[in-house]
C-alpha positions in Angstrom: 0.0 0.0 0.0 1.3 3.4 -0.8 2.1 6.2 1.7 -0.9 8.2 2.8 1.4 11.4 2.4 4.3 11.4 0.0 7.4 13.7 -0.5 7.8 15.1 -3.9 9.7 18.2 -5.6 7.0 20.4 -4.7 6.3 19.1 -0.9 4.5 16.5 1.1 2.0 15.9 -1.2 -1.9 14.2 0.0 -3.5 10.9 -2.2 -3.8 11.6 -6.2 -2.2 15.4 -5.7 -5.4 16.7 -4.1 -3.9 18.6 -1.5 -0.3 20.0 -0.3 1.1 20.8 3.3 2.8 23.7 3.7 3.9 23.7 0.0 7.2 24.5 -1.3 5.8 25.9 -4.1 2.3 26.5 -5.8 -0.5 24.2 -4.9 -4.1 23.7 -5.7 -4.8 23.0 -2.4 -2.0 24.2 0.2 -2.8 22.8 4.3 -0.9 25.4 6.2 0.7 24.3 9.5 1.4 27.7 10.5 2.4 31.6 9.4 6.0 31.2 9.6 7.8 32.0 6.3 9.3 28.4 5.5 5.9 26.5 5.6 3.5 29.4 4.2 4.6 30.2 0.7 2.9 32.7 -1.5 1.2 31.7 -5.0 -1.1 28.8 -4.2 -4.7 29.0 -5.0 -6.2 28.1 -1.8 -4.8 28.0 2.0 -6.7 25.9 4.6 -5.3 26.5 8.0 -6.4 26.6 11.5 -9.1 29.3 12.6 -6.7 31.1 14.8 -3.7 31.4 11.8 -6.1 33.0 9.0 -5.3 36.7 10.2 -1.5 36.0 10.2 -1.3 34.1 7.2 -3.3 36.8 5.1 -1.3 39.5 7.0 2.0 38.0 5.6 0.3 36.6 2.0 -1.9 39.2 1.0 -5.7 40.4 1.8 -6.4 38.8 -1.4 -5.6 35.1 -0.9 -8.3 32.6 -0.8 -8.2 31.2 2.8 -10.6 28.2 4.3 -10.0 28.7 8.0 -11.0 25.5 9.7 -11.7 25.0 14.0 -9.0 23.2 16.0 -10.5 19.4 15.5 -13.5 20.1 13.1 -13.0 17.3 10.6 -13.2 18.4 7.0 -14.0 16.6 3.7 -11.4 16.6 1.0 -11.9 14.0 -1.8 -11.6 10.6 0.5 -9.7 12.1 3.3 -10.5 13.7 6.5 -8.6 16.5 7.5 -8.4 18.3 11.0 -6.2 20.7 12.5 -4.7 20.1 16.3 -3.2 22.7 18.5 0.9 22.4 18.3 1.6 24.8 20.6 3.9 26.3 18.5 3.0 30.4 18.0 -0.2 31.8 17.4 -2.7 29.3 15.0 -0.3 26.8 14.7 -1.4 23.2 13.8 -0.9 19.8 13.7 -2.5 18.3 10.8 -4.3 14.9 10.6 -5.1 12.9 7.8 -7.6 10.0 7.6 -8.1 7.7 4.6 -10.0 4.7 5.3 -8.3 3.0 8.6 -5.3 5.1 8.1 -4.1 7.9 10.1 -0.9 10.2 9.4 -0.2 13.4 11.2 2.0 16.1 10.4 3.2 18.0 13.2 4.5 21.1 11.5 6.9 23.0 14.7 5.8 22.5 17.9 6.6 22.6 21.5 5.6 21.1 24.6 6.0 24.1 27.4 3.3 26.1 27.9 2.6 29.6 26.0 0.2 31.8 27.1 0.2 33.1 23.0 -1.5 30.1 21.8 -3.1 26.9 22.3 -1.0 24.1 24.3 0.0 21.0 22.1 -2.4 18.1 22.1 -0.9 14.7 21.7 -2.8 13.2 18.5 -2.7 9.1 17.7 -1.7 8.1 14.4 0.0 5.8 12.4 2.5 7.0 11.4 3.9 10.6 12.4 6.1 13.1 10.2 7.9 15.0 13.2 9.9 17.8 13.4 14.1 17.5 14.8 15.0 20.7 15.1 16.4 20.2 18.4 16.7 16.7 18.1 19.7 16.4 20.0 19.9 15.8 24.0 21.7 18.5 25.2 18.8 20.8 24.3 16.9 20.0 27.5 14.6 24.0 28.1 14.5 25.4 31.5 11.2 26.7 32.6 9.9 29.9 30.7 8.9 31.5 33.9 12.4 31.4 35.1 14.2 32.5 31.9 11.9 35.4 31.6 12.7 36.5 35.0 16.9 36.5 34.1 15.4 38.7 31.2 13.8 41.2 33.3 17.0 41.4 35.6 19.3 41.8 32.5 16.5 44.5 31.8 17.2 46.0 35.5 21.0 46.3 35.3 20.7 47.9 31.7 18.6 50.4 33.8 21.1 51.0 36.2 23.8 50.8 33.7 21.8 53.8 31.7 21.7 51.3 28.8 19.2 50.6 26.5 18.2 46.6 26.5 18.0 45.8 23.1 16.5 42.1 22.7 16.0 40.4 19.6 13.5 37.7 18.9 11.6 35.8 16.3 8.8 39.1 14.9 5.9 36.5 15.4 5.8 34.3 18.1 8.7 34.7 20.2 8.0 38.1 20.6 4.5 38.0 21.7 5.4 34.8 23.7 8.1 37.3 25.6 5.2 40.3 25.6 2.8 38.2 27.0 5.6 36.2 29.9 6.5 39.9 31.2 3.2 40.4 32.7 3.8 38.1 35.7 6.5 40.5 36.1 5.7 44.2 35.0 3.1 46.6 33.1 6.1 48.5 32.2 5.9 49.8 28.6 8.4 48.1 26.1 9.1 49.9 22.9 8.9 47.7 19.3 10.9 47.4 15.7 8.2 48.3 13.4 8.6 44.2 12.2 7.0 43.3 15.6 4.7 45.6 15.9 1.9 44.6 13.0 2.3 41.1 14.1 1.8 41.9 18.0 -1.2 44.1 16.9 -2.8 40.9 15.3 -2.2 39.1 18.6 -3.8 41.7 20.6 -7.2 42.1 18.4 -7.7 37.3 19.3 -7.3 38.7 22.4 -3.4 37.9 24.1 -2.6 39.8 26.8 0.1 41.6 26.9 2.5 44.3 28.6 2.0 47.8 26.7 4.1 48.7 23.7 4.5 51.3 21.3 6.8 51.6 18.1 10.2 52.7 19.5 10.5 54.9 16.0 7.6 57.0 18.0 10.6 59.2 19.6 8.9 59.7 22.8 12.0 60.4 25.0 15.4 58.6 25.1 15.6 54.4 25.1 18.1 54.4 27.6 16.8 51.5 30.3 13.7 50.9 28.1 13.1 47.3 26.3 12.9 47.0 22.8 12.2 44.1 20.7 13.4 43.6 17.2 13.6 40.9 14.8 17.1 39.2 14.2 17.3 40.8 10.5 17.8 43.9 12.5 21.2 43.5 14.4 24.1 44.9 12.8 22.1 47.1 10.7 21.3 50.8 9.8 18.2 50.9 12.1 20.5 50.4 15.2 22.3 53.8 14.8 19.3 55.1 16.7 20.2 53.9 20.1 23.0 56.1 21.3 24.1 53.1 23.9 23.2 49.2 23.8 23.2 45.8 25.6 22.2 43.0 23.2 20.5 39.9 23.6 19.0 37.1 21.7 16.1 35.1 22.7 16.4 31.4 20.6 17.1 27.6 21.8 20.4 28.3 20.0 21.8 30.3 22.8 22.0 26.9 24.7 25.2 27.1 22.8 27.7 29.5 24.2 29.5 29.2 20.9 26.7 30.3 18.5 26.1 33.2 21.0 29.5 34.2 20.6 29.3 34.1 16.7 26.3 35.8 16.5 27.7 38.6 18.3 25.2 39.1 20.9 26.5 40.4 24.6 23.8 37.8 26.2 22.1 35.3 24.9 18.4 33.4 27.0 17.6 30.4 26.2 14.1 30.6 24.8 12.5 28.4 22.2 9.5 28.0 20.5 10.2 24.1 19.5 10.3 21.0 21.7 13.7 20.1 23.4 14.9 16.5 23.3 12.4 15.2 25.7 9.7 16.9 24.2 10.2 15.3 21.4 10.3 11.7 22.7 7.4 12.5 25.0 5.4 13.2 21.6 6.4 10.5 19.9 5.4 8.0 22.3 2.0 10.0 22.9 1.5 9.9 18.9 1.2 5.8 19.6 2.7 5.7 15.9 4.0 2.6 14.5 6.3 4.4 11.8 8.3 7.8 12.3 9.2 10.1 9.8 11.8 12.6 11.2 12.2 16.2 9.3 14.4 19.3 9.7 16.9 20.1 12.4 18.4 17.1 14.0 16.8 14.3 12.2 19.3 11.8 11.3 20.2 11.2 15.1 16.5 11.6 16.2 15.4 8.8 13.8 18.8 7.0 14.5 17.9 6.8 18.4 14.4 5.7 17.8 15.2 3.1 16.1 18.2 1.7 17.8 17.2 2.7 21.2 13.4 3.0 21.4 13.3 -0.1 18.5 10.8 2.0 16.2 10.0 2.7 12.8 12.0 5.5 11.8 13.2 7.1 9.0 14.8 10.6 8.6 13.0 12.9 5.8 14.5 15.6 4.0 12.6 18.8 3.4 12.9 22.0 2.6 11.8 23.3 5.9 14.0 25.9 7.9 15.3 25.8 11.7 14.4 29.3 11.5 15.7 31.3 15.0 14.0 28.2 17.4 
């Protein structure tokens, strides 16, 4: 019997070419996992995608797009398949998707993570057959501390910038991270933090379904100096042009990355919290034996030593798969 979900040129493709997930390229049907920019591609006809990612998606593709926004677990008709969208716990609308032909049962995880987020739904562990699953951090010394407690050493870095007469100059994912670090500061503050234009239009969309988070404004509003102020910028922005503005700086990056001191150091950021929107090592193997799945497919990051262990170790099914899907910033 032939895979329920194949990998060709063009993506992981659904039974007779009906349907694409997160397409590399144009598709007739295109089933988005979530807005990021290496799964949600522009120039396919029609985008189905969970309820909460329509606003996102159409933000980042175009108010013109043809978009089929579908509730978390509503079951949906597509030729002879079912198709349903999960919470993955990932950012903001982000989805598991499941497939059901007949008696058979594939899920595609798209990212996800396991800790809680107070941006989006939590994951929800979904049995299938067989699982295509996500590695980015696929290796065990990624192991996440709680977010609680890293966004408290980001608020003290915060204080000393203060004291230092510094401004603290974070940078984070633009959707996602930043909201998730928006939303974390209100256990801790209602202080005002000031935003890259790049973050704002996405934390604007998070604010109208409702997050709550700590106040911001654009930090190109020139209200008075940034010195001891928070502002949150997208990685594309270190190094460049737009920093000039701030007369004095402490830097910082927000990513699972920074659990290595070496790519912290390459990076050039002066501290680096480790932060991630993916599953660490045990996530990952929690997930997999939640799935219940008799066959593995493992794609992007780590996934020749994830799909190594669970077979030699964990005596599974497991295959590595390669896409064309990013680590992005994790």
């Amino acid at each position: 019997m032939s895979d329920l979900i194949r990998l060709q040129p063009e993506g992981l493709v659904g039974p007779g070419n009906r349907f694409h997930i997160d397409a590399w390229g144009k598709a007739a049907v295109n089933l988005i996992t979530h807005a990021h920019g290496d799964h949600a591609r522009a120039g396919s006809t029609e985008y189905w995608c969970a309820e909460p990612c329509a606003q996102i998606l159409r933000h980042r593709l175009g108010s013109d797009v043809h978009i089929r926004a579908v509730p978390y677990r509503e079951r949906v008709r597509l030729d002879d398949c079912w198709i349903s969208f999960h919470p993955a716990g990932h950012i903001l609308g982000s989805a598991q998707i499941r497939v059901e032909q007949g008696s058979r049962v594939w899920v595609v995880t798209g990212d996800y993570k396991r800790d809680p987020d107070p941006t989006c739904e939590p994951f929800e562990a979904v049995p299938c057959d067989t699982m295509i699953t996500e590695a980015t951090f696929g290796l065990p010394i990624y192991r996440w501390a709680s977010t609680r407690s890293v966004t408290a050493q980001i608020v003290n870095w915060w204080q000393r910038c203060k004291e230092e007469g510094v401004t603290a100059l974070l940078f984070c994912y633009a959707l996602g991270k930043a909201q998730r670090v928006l939303a974390e500061l209100t256990h801790f503050t209602q202080e005002e933090v000031l935003l890259h234009g790049a973050v704002a239009s996405l934390t604007h969309i998070y604010r109208e379904q409702g997050v709550p988070m700590v106040p911001t404004r654009l930090v190109s509003d020139g209200e008075g100096p940034t010195e001891g102020r928070l502002v949150l910028a997208p990685p594309s922005a270190h190094r460049s042009p737009w920093m000039k503005r701030f007369r004095s700086v402490s830097t910082a990056f927000a990513s699972g990355w920074m659990a290595v001191r070496g790519i912290r150091r390459r990076r050039g950021y002066h501290r680096g919290f480790v932060l991630s929107d993916h599953a660490d090592w045990q996530g990952l193997l929690s997930t997999v034996e939640e799935s219940r799945a008799s066959r593995l497919l493992v794609t992007h990051g780590s996934s020749d030593i994830l799909a190594r262990y669970l077979r030699e170790v964990k005596g599974m099914k497991a295959d590595a798969l390669t896409t064309h899907f990013g680590e992005g910033e994790g």
